[in-house]
PDB file of N, CA, C and O in Angstrom, chain B, residues numbered from 101:
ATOM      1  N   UNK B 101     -57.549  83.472 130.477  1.00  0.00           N
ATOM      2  CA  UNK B 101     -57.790  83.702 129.073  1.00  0.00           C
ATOM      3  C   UNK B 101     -56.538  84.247 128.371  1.00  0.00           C
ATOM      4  O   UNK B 101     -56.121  83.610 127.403  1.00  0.00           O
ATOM      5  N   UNK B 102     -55.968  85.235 128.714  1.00  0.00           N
ATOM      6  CA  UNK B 102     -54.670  85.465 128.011  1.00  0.00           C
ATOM      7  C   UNK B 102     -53.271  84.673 127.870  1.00  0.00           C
ATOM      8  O   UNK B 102     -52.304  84.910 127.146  1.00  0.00           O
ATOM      9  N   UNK B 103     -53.495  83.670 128.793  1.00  0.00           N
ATOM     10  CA  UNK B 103     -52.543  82.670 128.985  1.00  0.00           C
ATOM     11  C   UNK B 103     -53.063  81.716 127.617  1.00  0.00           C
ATOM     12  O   UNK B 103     -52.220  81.438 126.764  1.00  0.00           O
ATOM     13  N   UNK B 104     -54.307  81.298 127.482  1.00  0.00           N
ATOM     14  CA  UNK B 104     -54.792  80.802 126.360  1.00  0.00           C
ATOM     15  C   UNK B 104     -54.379  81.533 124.864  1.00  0.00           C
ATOM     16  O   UNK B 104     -53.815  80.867 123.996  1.00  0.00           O
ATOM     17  N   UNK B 105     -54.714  82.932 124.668  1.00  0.00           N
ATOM     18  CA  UNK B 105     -54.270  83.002 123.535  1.00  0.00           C
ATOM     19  C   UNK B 105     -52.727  83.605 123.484  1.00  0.00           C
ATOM     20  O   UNK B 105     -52.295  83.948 122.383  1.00  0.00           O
ATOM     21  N   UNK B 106     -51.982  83.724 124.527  1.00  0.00           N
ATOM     22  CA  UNK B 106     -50.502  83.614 124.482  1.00  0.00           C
ATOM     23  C   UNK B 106     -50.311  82.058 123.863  1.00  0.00           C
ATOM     24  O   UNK B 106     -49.724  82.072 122.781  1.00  0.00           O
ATOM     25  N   UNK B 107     -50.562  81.181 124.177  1.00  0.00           N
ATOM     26  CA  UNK B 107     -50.389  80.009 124.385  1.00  0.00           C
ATOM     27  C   UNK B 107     -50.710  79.588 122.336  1.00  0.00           C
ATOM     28  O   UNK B 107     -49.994  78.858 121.652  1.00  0.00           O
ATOM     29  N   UNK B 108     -51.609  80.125 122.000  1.00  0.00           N
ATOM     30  CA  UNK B 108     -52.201  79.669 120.515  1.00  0.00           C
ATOM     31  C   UNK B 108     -51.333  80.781 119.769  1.00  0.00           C
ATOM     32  O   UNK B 108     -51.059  80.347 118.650  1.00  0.00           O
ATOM     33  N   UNK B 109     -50.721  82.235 119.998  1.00  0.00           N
ATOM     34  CA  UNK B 109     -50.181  82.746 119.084  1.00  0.00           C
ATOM     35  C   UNK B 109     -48.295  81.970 119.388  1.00  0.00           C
ATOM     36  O   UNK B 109     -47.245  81.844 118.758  1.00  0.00           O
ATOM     37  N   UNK B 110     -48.729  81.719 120.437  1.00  0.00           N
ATOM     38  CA  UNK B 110     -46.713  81.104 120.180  1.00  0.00           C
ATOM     39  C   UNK B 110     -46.796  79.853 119.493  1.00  0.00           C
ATOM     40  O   UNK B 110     -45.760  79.577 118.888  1.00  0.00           O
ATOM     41  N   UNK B 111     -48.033  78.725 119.375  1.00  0.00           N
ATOM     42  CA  UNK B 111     -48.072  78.162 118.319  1.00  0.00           C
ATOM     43  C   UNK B 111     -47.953  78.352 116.826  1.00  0.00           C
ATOM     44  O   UNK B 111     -47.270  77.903 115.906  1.00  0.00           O
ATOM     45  N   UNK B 112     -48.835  79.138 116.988  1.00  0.00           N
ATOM     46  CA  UNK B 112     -48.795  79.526 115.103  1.00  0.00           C
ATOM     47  C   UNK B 112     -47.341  80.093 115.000  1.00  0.00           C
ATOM     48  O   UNK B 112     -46.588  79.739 114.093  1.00  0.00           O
ATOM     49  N   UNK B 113     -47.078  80.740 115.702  1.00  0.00           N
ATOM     50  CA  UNK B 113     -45.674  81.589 115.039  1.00  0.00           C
ATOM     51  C   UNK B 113     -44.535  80.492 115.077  1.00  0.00           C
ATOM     52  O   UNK B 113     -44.063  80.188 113.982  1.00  0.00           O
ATOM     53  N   UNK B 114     -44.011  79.830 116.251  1.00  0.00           N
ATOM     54  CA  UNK B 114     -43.546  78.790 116.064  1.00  0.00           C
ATOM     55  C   UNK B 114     -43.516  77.854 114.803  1.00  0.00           C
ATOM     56  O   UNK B 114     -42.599  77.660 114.005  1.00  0.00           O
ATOM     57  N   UNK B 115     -44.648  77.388 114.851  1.00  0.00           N
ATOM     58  CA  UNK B 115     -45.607  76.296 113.646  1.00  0.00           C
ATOM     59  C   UNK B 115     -44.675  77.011 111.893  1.00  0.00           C
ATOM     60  O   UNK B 115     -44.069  76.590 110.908  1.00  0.00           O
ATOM     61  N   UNK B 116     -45.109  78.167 112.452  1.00  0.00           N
ATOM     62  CA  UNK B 116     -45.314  78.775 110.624  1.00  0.00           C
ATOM     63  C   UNK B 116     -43.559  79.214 110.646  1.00  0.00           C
ATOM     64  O   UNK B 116     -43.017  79.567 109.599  1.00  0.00           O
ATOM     65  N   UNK B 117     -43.146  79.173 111.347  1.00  0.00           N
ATOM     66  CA  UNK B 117     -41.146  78.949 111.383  1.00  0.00           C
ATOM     67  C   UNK B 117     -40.787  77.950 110.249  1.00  0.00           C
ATOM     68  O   UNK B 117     -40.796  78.277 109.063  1.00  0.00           O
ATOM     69  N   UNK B 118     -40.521  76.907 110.627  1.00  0.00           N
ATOM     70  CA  UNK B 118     -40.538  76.105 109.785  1.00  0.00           C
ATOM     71  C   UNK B 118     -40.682  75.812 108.367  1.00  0.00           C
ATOM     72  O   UNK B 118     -39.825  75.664 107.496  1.00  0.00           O
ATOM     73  N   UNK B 119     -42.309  75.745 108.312  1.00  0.00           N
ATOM     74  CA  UNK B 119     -42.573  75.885 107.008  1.00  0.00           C
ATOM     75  C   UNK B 119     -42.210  77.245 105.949  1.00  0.00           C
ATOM     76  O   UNK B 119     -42.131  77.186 104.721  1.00  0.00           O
ATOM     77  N   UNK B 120     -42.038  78.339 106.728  1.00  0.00           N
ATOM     78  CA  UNK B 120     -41.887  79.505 105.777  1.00  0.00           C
ATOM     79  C   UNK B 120     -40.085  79.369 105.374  1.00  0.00           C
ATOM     80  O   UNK B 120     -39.529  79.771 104.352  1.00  0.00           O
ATOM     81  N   UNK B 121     -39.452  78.645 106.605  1.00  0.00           N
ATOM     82  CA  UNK B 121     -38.072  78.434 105.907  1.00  0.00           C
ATOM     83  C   UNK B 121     -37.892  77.080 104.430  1.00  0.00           C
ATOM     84  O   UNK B 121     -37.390  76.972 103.312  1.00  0.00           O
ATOM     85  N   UNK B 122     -38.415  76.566 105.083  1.00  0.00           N
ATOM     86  CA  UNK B 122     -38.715  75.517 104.209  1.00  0.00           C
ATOM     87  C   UNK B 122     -39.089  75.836 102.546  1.00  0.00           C
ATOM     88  O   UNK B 122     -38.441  75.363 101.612  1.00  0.00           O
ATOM     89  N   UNK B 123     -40.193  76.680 102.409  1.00  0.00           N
ATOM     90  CA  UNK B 123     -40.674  77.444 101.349  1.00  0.00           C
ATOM     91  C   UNK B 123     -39.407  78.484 100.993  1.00  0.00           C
ATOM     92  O   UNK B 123     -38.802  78.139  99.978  1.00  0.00           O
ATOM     93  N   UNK B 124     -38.987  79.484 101.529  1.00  0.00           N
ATOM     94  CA  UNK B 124     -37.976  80.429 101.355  1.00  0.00           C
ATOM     95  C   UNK B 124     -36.520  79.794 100.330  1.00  0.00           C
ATOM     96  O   UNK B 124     -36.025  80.242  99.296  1.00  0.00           O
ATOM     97  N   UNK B 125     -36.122  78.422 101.291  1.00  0.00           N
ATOM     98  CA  UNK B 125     -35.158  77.654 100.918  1.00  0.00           C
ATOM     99  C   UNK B 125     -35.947  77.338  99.492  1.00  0.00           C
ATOM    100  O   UNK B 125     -35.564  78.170  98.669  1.00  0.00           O
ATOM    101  N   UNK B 126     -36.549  76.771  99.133  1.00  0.00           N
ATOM    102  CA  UNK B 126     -37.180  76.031  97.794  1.00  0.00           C
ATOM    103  C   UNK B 126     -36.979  77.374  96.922  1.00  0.00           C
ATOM    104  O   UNK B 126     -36.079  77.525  96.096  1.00  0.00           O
ATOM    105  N   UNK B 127     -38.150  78.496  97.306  1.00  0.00           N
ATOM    106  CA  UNK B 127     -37.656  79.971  96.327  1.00  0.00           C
ATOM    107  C   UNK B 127     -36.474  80.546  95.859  1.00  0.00           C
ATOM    108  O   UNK B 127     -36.237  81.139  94.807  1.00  0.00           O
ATOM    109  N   UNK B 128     -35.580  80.195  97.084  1.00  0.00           N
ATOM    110  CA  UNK B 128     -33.967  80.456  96.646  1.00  0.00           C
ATOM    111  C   UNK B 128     -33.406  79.975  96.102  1.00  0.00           C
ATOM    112  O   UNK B 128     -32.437  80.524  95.579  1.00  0.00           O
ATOM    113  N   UNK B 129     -33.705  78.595  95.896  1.00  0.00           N
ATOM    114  CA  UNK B 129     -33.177  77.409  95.537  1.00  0.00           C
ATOM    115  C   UNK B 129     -33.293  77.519  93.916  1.00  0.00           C
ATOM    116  O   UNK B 129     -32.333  77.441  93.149  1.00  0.00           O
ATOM    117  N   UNK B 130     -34.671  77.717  93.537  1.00  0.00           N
ATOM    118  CA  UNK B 130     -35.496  77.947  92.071  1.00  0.00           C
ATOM    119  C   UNK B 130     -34.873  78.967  91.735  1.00  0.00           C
ATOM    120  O   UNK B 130     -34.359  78.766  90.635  1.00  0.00           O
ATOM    121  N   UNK B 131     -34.561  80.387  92.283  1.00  0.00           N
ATOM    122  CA  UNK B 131     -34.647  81.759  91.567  1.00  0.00           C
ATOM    123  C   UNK B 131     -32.797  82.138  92.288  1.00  0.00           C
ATOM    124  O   UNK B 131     -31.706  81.600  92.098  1.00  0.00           O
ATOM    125  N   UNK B 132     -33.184  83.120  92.993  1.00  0.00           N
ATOM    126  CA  UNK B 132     -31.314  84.150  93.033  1.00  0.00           C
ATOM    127  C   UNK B 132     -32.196  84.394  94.207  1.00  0.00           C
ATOM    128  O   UNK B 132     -33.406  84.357  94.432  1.00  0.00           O
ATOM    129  N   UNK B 133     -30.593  84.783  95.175  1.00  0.00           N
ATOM    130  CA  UNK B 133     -31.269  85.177  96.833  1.00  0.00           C
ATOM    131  C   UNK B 133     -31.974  86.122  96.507  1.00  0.00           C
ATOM    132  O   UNK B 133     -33.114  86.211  96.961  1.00  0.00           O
ATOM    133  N   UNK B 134     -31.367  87.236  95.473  1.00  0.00           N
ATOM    134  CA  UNK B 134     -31.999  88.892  95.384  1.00  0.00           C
ATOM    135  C   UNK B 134     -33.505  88.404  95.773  1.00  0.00           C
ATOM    136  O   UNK B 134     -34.054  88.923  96.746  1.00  0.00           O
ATOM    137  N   UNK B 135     -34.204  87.351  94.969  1.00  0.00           N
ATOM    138  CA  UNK B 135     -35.546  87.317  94.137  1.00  0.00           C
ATOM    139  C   UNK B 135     -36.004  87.200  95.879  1.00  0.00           C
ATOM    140  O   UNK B 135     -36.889  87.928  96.329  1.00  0.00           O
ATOM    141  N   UNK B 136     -35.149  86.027  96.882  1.00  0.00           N
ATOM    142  CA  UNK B 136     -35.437  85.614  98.027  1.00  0.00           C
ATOM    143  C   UNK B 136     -35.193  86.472  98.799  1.00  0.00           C
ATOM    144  O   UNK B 136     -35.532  86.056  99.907  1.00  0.00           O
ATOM    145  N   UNK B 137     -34.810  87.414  98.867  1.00  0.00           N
ATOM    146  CA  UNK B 137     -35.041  88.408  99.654  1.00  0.00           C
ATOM    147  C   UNK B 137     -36.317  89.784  99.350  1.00  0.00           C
ATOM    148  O   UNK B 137     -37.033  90.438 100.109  1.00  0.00           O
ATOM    149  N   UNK B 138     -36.185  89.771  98.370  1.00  0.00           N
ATOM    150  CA  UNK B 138     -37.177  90.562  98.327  1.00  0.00           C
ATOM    151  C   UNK B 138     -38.949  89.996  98.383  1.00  0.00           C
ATOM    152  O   UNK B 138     -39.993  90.643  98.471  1.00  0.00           O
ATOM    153  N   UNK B 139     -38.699  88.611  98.293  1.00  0.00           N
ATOM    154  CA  UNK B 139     -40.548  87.612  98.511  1.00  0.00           C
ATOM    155  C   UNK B 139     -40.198  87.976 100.426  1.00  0.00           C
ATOM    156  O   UNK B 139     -41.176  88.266 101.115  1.00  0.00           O
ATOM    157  N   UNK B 140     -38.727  87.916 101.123  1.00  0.00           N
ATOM    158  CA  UNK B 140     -39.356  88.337 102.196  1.00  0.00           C
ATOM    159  C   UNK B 140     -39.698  89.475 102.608  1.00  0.00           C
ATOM    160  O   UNK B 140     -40.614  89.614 103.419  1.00  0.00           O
ATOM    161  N   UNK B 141     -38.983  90.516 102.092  1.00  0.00           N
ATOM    162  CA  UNK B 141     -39.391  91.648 102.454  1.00  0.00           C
ATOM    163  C   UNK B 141     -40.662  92.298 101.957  1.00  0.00           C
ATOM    164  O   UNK B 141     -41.058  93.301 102.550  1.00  0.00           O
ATOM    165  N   UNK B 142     -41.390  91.790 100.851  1.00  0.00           N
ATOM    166  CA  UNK B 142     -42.647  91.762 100.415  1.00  0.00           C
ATOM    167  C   UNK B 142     -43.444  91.016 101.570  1.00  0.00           C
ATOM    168  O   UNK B 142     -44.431  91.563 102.062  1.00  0.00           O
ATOM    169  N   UNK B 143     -43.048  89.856 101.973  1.00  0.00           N
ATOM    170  CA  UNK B 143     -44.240  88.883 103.094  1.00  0.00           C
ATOM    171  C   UNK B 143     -44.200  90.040 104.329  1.00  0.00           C
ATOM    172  O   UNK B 143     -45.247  90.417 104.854  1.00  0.00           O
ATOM    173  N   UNK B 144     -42.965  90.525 104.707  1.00  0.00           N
ATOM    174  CA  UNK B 144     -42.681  91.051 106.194  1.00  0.00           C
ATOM    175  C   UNK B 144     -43.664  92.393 105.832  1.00  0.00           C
ATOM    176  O   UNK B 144     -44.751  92.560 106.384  1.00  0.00           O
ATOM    177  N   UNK B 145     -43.235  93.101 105.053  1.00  0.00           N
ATOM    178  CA  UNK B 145     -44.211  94.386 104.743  1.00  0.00           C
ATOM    179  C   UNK B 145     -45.605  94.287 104.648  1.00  0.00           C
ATOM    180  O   UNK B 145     -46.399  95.167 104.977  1.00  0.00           O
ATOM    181  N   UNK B 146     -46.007  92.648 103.960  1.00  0.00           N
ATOM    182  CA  UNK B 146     -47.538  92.454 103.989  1.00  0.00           C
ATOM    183  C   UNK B 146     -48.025  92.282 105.675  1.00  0.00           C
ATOM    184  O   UNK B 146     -48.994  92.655 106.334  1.00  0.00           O
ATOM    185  N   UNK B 147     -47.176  91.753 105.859  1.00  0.00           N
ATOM    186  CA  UNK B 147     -48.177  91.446 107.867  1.00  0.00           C
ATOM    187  C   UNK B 147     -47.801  92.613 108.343  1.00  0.00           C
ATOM    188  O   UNK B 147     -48.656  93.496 108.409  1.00  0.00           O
ATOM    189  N   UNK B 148     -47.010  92.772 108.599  1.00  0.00           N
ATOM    190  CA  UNK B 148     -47.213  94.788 109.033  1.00  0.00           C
ATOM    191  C   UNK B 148     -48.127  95.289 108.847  1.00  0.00           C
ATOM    192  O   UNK B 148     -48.877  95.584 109.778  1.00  0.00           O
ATOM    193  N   UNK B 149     -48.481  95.645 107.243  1.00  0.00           N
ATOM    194  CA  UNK B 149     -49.612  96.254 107.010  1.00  0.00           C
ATOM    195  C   UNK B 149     -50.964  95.800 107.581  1.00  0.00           C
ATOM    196  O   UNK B 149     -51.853  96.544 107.996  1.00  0.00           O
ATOM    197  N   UNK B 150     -50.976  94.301 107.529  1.00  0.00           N
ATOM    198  CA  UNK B 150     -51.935  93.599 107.550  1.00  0.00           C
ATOM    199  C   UNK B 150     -52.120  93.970 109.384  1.00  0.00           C
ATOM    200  O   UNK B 150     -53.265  94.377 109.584  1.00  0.00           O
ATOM    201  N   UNK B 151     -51.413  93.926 110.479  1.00  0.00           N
ATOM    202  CA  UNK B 151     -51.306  94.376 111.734  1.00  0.00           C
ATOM    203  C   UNK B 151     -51.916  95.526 111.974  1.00  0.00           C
ATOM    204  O   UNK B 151     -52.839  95.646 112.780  1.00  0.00           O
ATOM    205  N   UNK B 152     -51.282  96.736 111.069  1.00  0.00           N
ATOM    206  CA  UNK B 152     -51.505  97.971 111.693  1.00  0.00           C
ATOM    207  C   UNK B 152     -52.494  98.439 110.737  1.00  0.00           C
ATOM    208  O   UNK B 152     -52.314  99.654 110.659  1.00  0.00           O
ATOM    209  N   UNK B 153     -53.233  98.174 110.143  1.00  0.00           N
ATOM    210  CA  UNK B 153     -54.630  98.288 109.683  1.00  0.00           C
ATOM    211  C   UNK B 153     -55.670  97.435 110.276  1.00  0.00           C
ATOM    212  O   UNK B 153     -56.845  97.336 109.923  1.00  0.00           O
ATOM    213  N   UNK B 154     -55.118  96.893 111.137  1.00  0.00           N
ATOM    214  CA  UNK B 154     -56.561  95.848 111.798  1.00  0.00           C
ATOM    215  C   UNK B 154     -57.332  96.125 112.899  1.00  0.00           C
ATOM    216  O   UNK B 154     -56.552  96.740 113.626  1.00  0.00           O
ATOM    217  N   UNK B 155     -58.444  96.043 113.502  1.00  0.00           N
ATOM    218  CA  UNK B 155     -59.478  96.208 114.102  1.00  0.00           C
ATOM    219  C   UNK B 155     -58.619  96.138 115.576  1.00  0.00           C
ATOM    220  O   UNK B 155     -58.748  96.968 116.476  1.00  0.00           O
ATOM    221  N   UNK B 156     -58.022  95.357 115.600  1.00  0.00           N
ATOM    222  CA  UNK B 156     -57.563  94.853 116.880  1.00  0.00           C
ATOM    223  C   UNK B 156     -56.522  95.666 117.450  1.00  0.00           C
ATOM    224  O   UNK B 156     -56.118  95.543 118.607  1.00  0.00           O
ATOM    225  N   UNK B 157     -56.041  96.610 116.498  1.00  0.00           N
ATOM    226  CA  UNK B 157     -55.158  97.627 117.154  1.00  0.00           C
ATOM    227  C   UNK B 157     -55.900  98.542 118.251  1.00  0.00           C
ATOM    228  O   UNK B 157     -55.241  99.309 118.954  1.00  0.00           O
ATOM    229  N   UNK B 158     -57.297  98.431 118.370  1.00  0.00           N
ATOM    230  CA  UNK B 158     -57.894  99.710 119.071  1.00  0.00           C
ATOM    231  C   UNK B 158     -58.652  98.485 119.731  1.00  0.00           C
ATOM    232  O   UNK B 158     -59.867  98.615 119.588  1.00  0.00           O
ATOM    233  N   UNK B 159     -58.368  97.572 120.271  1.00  0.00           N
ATOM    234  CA  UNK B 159     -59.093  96.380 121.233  1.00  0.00           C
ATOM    235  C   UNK B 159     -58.389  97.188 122.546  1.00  0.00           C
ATOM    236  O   UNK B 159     -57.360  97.863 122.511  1.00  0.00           O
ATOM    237  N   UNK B 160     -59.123  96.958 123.537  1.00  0.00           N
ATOM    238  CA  UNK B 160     -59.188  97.761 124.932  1.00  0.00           C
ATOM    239  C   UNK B 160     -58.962  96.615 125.860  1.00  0.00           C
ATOM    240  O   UNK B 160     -57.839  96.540 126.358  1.00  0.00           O
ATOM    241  N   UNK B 161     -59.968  95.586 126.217  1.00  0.00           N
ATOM    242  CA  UNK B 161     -60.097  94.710 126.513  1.00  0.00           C
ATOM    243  C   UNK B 161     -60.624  93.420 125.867  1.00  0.00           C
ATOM    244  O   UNK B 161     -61.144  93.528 124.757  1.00  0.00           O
ATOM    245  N   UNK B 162     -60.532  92.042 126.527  1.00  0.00           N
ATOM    246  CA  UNK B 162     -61.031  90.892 125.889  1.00  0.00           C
ATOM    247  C   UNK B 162     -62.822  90.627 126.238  1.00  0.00           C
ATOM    248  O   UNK B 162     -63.480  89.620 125.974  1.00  0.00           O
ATOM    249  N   UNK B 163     -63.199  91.674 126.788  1.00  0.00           N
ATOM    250  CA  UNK B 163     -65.119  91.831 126.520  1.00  0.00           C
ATOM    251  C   UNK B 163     -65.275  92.226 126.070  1.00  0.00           C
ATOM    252  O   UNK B 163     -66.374  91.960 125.584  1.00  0.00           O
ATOM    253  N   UNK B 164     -64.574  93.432 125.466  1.00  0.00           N
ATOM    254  CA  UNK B 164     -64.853  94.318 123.574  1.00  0.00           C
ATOM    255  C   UNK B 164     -64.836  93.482 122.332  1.00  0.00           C
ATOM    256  O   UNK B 164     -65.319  93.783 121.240  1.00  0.00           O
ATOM    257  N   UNK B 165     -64.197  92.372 122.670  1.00  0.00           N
ATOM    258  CA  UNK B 165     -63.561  91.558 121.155  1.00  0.00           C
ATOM    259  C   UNK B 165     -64.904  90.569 121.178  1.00  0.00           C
ATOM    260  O   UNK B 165     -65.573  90.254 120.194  1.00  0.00           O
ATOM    261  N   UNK B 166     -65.178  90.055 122.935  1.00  0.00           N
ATOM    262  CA  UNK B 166     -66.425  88.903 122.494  1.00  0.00           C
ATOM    263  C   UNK B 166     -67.928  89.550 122.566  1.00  0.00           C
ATOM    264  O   UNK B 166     -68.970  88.915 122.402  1.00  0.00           O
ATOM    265  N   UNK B 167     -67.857  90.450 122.745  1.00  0.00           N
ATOM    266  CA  UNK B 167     -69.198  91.154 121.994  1.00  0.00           C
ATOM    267  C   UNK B 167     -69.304  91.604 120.851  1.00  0.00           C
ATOM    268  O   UNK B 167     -70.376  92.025 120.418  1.00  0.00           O
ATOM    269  N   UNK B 168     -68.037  91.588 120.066  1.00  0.00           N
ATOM    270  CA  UNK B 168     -67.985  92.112 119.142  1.00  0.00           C
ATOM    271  C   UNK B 168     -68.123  90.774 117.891  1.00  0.00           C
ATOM    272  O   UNK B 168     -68.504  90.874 116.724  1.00  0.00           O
ATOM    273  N   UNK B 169     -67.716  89.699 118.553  1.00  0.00           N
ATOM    274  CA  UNK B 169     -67.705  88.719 118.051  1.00  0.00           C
ATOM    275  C   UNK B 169     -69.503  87.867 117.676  1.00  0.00           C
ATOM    276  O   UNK B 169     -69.949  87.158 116.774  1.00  0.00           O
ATOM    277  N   UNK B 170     -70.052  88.474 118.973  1.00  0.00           N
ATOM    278  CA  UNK B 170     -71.549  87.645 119.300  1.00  0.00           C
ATOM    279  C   UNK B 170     -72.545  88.291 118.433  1.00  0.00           C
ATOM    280  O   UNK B 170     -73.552  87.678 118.079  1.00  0.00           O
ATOM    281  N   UNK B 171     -72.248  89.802 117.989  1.00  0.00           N
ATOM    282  CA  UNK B 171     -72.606  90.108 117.003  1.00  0.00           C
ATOM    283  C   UNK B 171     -72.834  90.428 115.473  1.00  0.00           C
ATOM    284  O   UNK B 171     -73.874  90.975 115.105  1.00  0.00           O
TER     285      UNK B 171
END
């Protein structure tokens, strides 16, 4: 099981490489790096937050998450 969701988070992060450069380049492109640096440091500060406010920081094991799920 952890090989599984190792396996699905190196997708997404991988996956979302790309496209977020892709997008970044277009924002920079439209506006001034300043503007492009600070949409990243706004995105990077949002998943942080979004991380260390989440449920899953206090997950123990993967039978806490699917009972938690079944209910």
């Amino acid at each position: 099981m952890p090989a599984r969701v190792n396996a699905v988070i190196q997708t997404a992060i991988y996956g979302v490489h790309p496209l977020s450069a892709l997008i970044e380049g277009a924002f920079v492109g439209a506006t001034t790096p300043q503007a492009g640096l600070a949409l990243v440091s706004t995105a990077f500060a949002l998943s942080f937050l979004a991380a260390a406010f989440s449920s899953l920081r206090h997950l123990r094991n993967y039978e806490s998450l699917e009972t938690e799920a079944v209910a």
